[in-house]
N, C-alpha and C positions, 0 to 999 in steps of 0.2 A: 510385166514380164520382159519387155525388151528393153527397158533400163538396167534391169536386174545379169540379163546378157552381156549389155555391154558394160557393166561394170565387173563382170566377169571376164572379157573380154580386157579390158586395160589391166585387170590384176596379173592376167597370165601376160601379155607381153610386157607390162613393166618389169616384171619378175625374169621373165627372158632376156630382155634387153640392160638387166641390172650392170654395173663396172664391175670388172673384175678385180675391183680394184677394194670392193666391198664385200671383208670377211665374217659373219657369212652374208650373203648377197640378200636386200629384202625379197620376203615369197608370203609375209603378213602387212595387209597396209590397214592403218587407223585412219586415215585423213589426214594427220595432223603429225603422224611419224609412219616410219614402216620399220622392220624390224626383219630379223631372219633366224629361222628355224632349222634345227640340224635333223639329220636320221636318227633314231635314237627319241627325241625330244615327242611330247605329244601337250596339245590343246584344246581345250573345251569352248567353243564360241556363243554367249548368251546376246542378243541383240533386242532390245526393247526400244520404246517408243523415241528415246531422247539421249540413249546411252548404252555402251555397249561393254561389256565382262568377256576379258580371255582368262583362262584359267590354266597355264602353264608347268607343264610337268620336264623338267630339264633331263636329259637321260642320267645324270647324277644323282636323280632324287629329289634335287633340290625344287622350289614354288615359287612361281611366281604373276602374280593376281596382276589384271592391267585394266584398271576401266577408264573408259573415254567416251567424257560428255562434258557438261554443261556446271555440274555441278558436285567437284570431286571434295571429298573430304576435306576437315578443315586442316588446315597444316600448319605446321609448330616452326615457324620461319625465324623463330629465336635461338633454336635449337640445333639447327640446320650449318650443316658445314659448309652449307653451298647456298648461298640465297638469291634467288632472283638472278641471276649470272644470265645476261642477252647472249642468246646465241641461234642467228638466223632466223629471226623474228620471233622467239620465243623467249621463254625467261623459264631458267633452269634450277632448281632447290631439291639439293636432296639431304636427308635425313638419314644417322643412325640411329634407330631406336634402341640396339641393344647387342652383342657380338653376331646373332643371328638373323636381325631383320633389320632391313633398309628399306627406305622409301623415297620415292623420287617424283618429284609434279612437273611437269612439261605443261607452260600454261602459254597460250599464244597473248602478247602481245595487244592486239586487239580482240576485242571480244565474240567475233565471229567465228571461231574456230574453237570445236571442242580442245580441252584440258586432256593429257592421261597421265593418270597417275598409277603408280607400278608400285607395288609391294613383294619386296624379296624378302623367302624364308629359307635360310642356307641353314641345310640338315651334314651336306655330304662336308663341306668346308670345302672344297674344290673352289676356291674364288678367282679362280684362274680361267675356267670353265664360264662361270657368272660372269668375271667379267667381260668374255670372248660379247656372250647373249648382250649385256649391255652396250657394248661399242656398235655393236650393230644395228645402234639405231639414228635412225636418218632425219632429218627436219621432211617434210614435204607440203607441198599445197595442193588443193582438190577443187576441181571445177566440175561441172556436171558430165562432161567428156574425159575428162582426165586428171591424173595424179602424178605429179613432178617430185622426183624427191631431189637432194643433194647427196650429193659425195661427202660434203665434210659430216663427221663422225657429231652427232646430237649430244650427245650425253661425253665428250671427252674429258672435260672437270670432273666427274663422279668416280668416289673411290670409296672401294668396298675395304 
């Protein structure tokens, strides 16, 4: 219980202490990225033993799945418009499947660090919108006290 506080505790003053300089500011962290959520927007959070499912509802309509763990689906890195791209200790590949669904794997570098992999289902076509939600996300690191992210923009190679 008083792990579970004080990670509760860093989420809310990382979230408070965010740049303003980060549109929108993270107020969701993974570990391994953090992300940011608008008014409007709503999320389902699944957290299991080794891995963890958000289930994102954009105020557009539009979905988008994020899981982060250990062992994300296999991915089509032939396919991929974006392969492997370093960026901030990560390695970045994203995918179009099709005019409506994209997929993006943020895999750290070394192996100690969950994977998230994102899946976008664009219903509304607003990818102006999608892409605000994508830039908003942050590289970060996670120690048992605390979560550091960066400023620079994780995902700024990806194009919807």
């Amino acid at each position: 219980m008083k792990s579970l506080f004080a990670l509760i505790f860093i989420m809310i003053t990382a979230s408070a202490g965010a740049s303003n300089k980060l549109y929108p500011y993270c107020n969701v962290f993974l570990g391994t990225a953090c992300f940011g959520m608008k008014s409007g927007d709503e999320y389902k959070y699944t957290s299991q033993v080794d891995f963890r499912i958000y289930e994102i509802r954009l105020s557009s309509g539009d979905e988008i799945n994020i899981y982060s763990g250990y062992h994300p689906a296999t991915f089509d890195y032939k396919r991929a418009y974006l392969s492997k791209a370093s960026v901030n200790g990560y390695l970045v590949s994203a995918l179009k499947v099709n005019n409506q669904h994209h997929r993006i794997l943020i895999e750290p570098v070394e192996n100690k660090a969950p994977s998230v992999d994102i899946n976008i289902s664009m219903s509304s076509g607003d990818k102006g919108l999608i892409t605000e939600f994508i830039k908003s996300f942050r590289s970060c690191t996670r120690t048992i006290l605390e979560i550091t992210c960066k400023d620079d923009i994780l995902l700024q190679s990806v194009a919807l």
